[in-house]
C-alpha positions in Angstrom: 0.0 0.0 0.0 1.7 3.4 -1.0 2.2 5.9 1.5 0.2 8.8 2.6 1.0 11.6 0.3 2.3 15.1 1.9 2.6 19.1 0.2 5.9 19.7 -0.8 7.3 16.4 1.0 8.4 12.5 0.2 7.7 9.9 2.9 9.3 6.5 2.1 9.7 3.9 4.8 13.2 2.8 4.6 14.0 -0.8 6.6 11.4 -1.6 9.1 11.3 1.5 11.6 13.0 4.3 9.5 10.8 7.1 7.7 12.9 9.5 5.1 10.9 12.8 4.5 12.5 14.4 2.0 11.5 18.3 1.3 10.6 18.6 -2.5 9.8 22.1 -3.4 12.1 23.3 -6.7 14.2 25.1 -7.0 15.4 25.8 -3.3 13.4 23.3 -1.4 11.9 26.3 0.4 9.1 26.3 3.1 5.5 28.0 2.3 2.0 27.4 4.3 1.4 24.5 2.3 5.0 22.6 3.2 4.9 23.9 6.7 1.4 22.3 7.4 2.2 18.8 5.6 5.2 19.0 7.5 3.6 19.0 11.0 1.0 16.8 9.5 3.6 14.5 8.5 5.5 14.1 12.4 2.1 13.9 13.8 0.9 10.8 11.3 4.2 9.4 12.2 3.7 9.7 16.1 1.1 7.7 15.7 3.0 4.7 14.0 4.3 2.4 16.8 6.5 0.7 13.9 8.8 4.0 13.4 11.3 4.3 15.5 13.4 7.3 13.7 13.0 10.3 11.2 16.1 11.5 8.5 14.8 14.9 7.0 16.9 15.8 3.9 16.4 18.0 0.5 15.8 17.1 -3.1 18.3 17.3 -5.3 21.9 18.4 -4.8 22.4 21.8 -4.0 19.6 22.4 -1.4 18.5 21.0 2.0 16.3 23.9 2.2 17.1 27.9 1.1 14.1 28.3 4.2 11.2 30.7 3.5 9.8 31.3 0.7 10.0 35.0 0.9 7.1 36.2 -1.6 4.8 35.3 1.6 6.4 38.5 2.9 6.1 40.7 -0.2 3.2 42.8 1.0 4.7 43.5 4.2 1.3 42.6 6.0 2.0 42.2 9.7 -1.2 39.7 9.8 0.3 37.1 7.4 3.6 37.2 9.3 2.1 36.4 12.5 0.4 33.6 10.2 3.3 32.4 9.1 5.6 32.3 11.9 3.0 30.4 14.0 3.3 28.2 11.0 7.1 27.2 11.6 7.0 27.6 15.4 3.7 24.4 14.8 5.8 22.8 11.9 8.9 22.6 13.6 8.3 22.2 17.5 6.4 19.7 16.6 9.6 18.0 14.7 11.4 18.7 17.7 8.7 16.6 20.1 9.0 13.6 17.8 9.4 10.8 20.3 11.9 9.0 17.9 15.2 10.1 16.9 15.1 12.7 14.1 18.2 12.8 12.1 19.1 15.9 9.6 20.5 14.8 6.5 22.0 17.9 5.2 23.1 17.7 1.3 23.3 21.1 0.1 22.5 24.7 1.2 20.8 25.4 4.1 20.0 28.7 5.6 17.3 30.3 7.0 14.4 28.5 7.7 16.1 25.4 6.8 18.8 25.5 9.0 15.8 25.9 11.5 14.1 22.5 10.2 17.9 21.1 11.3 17.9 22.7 14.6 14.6 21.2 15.2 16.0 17.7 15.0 18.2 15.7 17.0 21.4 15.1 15.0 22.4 16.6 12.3 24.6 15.1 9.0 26.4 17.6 6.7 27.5 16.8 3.2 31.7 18.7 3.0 30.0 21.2 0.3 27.4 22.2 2.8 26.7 25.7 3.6 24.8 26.8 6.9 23.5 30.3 7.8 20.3 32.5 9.4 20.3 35.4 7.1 17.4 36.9 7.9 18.5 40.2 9.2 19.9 40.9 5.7 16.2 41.5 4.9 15.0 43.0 8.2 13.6 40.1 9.6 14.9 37.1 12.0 14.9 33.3 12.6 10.7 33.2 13.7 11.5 28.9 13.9 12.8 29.0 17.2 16.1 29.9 15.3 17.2 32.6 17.9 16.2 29.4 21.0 17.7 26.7 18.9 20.9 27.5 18.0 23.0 29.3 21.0 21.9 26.0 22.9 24.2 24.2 20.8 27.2 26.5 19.2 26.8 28.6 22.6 25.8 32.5 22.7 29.2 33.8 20.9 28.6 31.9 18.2 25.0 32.6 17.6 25.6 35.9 17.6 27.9 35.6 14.8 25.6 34.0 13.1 22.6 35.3 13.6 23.4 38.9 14.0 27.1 39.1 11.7 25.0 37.1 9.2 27.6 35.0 8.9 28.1 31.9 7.0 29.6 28.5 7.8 31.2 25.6 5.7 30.5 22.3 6.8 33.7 21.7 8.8 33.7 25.0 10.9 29.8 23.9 11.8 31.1 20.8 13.2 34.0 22.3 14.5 31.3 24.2 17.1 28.9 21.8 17.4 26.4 22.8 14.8 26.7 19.2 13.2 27.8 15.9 15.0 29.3 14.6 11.5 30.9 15.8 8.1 30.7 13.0 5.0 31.6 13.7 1.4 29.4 15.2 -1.1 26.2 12.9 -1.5 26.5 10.6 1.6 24.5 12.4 4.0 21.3 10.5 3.8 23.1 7.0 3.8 24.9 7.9 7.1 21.9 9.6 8.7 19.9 5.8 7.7 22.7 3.9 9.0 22.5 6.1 12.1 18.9 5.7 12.1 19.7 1.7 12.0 21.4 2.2 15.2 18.5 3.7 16.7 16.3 0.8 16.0 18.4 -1.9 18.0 17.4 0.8 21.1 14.3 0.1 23.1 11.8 2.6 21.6 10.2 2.9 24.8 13.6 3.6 26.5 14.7 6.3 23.2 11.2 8.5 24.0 12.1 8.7 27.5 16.2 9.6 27.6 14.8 11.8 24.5 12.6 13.8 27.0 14.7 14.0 29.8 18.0 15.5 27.8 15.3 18.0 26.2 14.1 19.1 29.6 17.2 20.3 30.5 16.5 23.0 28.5 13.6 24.5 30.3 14.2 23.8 34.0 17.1 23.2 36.3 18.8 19.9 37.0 16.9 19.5 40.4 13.5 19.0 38.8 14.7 16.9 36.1 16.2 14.1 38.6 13.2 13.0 40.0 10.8 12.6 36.9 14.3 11.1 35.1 13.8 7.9 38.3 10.2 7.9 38.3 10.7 7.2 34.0 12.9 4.7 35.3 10.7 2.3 37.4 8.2 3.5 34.7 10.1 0.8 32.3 10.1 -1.5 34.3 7.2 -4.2 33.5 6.9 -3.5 29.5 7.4 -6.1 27.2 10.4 -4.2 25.8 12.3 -4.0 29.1 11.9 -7.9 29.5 12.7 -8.7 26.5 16.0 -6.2 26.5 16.9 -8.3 29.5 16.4 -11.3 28.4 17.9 -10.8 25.4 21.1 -9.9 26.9 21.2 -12.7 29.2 20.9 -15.2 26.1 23.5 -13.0 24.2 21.1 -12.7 21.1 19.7 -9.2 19.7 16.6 -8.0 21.0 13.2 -7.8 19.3 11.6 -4.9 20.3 7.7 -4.1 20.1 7.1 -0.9 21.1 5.2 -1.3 24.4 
């Protein structure tokens, strides 16, 4: 049975528990309403699928990931379709970044703006050595509305989003790893095959076990260490008693690979 189709995006089920979304919007791969809706459509269909265990997000082609916005949403300068529009990305990509799987960027070409956003929103992220990152969108008198200005000082640190952000400058593929912008650099079209055999990785992990380490290293973000500790024990015991925690055990006392079911 083909898959659900999506605006401006491919879903393909790669393996058993691996969804590749590729965003497919010529020439730049860049986001509009209708991309930005199928895109939190898409996570939210995908929530639901107890067989998916992981995400890779890249671009079509091989020169974008995503240029971000599509800017002639912004032509007439209306305030009202702004605030339209950036309630659109926060939705589209918040919700990306509440997946309970591991989301893995798969960056093959340009991505600025917007689209570095998209790869902010995710867990890991995969650049291709041609890669350019940036958030220009003070060049234009606006700024990164996708949780950009949140997003990206939590992992480069507040020097370095300044630079970015406010300098407008622009990174190559090895100074963004050099920081911390991307875990991983691979040569020119090999992004997507590392950020599957990453996702492969993921799927020997308990799913159950993933969706909870996933939300306790996120809420670090918004509260201190001293609330964290307690829910992080009480998820814990919380494991204890699924099928998947058994059967982790159980597989390790036999020495064979686990199969997991998701509950």
């Amino acid at each position: 049975m083909p898959e659900k189709s999506y605006k401006h995006l491919r879903l393909e089920i790669c393996g058993q528990h691996t969804a590749l979304v590729t965003i497919c919007n010529p020439p730049a791969n860049t986001w509009n309403r209708d991309g930005l809706k199928a895109l939190r459509e898409l996570v939210v269909d995908l929530e639901a699928r107890r067989d998916i265990y992981a995400l890779v997000l890249t671009g079509e082609g091989n020169q974008f990931f995503s240029a971000g916005a599509d800017l002639n949403m912004f032509a007439g300068c209306d305030a009202a379709v702004a605030q339209e529009v950036a309630l659109l990305f926060g939705q589209a990509f918040e919700t990306l970044a509440d997946f309970r799987g591991v989301s893995i960027a798969a960056l093959n070409g340009y991505t600025m703006g917007g689209g570095l956003e998209a790869a902010l929103a995710c867990d890991l992220r995969i650049a291709e050595a041609q890669v350019q990152l940036g958030l220009p969108e003070a060049t234009v008198g606006l700024l990164p509305a996708g949780g950009g200005t949140q997003n990206l000082p939590w992992l480069v640190g507040e020097a370095w989003a300044k630079r970015i952000i406010l300098c407008g400058e622009r990174l190559d593929a090895a100074t963004a790893q050099r920081i911390g912008l991307v875990e991983e650099v691979v040569p020119c079209g090999a992004s997507v095959n590392a950020a599957l055999a990453l996702a492969e990785k993921v799927a020997r992990q308990s799913p159950g076990s993933v969706a909870a380490c996933k939300k306790l290293i996120q809420a670090a973000r918004n509260q201190p260490m001293r609330q964290a500790l307690p829910v992080e024990r009480a998820l814990f015991v919380e494991l204890f008693g699924s099928e998947d925690q058994r059967e982790g055990v159980e597989a390790f006392l036999q020495k064979r690979r686990p199969c997991w079911k998701n509950r």
